[in-house]
C-alpha positions in Angstrom: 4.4 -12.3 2.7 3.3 -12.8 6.6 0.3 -9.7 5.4 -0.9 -12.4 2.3 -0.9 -15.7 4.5 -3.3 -13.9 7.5 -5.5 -12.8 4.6 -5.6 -16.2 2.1 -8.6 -17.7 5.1 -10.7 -14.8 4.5 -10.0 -14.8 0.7 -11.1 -18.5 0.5 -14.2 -17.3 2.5 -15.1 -14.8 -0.2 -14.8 -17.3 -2.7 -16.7 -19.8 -1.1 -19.7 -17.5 -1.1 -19.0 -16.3 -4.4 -19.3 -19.4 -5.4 -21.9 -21.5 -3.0 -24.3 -18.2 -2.8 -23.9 -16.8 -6.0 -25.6 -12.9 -7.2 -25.1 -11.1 -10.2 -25.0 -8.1 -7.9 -21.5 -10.0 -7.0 -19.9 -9.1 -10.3 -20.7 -5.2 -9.4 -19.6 -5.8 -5.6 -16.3 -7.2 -6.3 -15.4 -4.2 -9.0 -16.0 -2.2 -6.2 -14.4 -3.5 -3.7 -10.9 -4.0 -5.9 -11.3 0.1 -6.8 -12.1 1.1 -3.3 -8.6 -0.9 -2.4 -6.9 0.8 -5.0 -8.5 4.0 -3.5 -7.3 3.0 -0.1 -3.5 1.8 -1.6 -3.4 5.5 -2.3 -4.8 7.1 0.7 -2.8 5.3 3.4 0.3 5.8 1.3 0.0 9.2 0.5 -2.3 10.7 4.0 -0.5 7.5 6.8 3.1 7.3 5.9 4.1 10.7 4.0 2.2 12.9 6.4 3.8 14.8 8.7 5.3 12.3 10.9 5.0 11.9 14.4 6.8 13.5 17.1 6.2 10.7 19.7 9.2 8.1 19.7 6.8 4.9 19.7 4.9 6.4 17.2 7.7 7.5 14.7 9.1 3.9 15.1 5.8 2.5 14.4 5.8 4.4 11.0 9.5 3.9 10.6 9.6 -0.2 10.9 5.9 0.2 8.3 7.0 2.8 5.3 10.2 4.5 6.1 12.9 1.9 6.5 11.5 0.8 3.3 12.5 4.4 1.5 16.1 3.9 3.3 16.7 0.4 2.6 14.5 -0.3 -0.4 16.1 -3.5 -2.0 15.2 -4.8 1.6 12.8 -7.3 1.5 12.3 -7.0 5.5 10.5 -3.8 4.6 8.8 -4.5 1.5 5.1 -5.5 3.3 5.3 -3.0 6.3 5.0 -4.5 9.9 1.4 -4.6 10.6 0.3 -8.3 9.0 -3.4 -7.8 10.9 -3.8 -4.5 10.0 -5.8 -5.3 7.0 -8.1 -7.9 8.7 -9.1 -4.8 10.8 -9.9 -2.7 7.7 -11.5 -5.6 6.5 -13.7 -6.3 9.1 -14.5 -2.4 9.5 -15.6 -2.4 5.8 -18.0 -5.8 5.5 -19.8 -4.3 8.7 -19.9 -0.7 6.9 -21.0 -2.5 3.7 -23.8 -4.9 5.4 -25.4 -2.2 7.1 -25.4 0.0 4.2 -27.1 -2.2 2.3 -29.4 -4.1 4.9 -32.5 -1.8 4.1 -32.3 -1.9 0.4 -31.4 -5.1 -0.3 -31.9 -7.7 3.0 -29.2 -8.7 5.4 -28.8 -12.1 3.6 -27.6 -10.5 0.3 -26.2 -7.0 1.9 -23.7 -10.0 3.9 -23.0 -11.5 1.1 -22.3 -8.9 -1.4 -20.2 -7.0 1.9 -18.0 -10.3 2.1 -17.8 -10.6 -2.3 -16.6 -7.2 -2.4 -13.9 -7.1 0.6 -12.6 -10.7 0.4 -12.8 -11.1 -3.0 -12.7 -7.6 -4.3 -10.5 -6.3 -1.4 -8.2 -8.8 -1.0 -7.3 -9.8 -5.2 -6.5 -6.1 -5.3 -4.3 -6.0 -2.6 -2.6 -9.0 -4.3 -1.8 -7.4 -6.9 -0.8 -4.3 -5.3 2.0 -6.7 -3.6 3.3 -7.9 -6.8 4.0 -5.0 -8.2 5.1 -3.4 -5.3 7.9 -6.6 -5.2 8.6 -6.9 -8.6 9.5 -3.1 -8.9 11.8 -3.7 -6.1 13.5 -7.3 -7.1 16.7 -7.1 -9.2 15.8 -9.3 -11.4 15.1 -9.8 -15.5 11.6 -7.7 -16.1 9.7 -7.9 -19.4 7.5 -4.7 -20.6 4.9 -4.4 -17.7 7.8 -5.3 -15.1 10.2 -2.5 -16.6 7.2 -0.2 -16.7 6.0 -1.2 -12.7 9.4 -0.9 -11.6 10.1 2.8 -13.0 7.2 4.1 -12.2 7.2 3.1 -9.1 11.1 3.5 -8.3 10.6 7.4 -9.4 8.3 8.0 -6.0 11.7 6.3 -4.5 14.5 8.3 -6.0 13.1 11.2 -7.8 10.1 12.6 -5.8 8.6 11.3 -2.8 6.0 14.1 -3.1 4.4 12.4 -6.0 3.2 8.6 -7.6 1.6 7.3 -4.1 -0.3 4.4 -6.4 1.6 1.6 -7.0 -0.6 -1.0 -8.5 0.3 -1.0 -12.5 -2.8 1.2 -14.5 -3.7 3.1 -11.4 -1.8 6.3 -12.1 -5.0 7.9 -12.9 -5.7 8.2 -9.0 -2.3 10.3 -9.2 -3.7 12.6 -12.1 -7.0 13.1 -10.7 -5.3 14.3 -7.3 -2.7 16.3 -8.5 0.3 13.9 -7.5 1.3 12.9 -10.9 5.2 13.0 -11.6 6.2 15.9 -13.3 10.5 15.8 -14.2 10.4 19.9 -13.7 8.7 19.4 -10.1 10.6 16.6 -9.0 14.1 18.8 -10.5 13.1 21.5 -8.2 12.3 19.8 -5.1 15.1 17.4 -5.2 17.1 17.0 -2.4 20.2 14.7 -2.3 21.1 14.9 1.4 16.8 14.0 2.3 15.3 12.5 -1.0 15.6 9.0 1.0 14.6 10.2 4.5 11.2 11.7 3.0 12.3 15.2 3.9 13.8 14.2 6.9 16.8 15.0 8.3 19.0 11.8 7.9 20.1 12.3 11.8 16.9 12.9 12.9 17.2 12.1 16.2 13.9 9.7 15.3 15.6 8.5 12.9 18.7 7.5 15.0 16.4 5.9 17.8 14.1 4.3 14.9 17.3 2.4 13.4 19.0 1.6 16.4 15.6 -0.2 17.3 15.8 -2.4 14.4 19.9 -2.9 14.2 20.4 -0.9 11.0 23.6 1.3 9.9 23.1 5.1 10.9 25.0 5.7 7.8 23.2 3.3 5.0 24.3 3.0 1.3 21.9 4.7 -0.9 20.9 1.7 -2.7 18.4 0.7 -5.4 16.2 -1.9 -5.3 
């Protein structure tokens, strides 16, 4: 919740000049800046948090308190947003510049600003919304209509059935999946399932990183495999 309340300023922003300093060319900016989140929800999921994790204490608890104590407690809520709240206003910022001077010499600096900040803030930000209620509502226990039932299994397969596969999360982006070769298969997942590591991403559960990471944060060395 903590990531959504340091980015609602700079989504009001986005509005505002959506709607004070209106383009068409905004319509187009802020399509593309909701896929390029959804492109990004994929990347850092897939590339940051189930590459091969680091050796380096710090670092490994780092990662550990952001993705993996989510994959060992996952009806945790503590570990449902990650532990980096400012981390997207420093992708943020990092993409308006990249956008604004990508755009100065074709279309001004007035309107490159503008459709930078329509596509990040607005774009960007409503994406990443979304991405957050789908990620919770797969993970609350609680009654789920069609779409719900469909986010939650989905999503709950990259938790419980393969952790190799199904890095998008927001509902209708499985096609990033397909297109990448990460789509869950039931034979795949059968043949690289592995009880004792399935919630450890491959990891030994007494990893020595591990151990440290949880110790860190107070949690059981020997946690209940529970679904969330």
């Amino acid at each position: 919740m903590r990531n959504l309340q340091v980015l609602m300023p700079f989504l009001l922003l986005g509005w505002a000049v959506v709607l004070f300093a209106f383009s068409p060319w905004m319509l187009l900016a802020i399509l593309w800046g909701a896929l390029l989140q959804f492109l990004f929800e994929y990347i850092l999921h897939r590339f940051a948090y189930h590459g091969p994790p680091p050796t380096d204490q710090g670092a490994f608890s780092k990662l550990y308190r952001t993705h993996l104590a989510h994959h060992e407690f996952p009806a945790d809520p503590r570990f449902f947003a990650g532990d980096a709240p400012w981390f997207g206003v420093r992708v943020a910022a990092i993409v308006v510049l990249l956008h604004t001077l990508a755009l100065w010499q074709l279309v001004g600096l007035d309107l490159a600003a503008r459709l930078a900040c329509s596509a990040t803030f607005v774009g960007g930000i409503c994406a990443y919304i979304f991405y957050e209620y789908c990620h919770t509502l797969a993970h609350l226990s609680i009654p789920k209509g069609r779409f719900g039932t469909w986010v939650t299994r989905t999503h709950l397969a990259h938790h419980f059935q393969d952790h190799h596969a199904t890095f998008h999360v927001s509902a209708g982006m499985g096609w990033i999946d397909r297109l990448l070769g990460t789509a869950f298969d039931k034979a795949r997942a059968r043949s690289r399932y592995d009880a004792a590591t399935h919630q450890t991403v491959g990891l030994q559960p007494d990893d020595p990183r591990l151990v440290a990471a949880r110790d860190e944060l107070g949690l059981p060395q020997h946690q209940s495999r529970q679904k969330g």
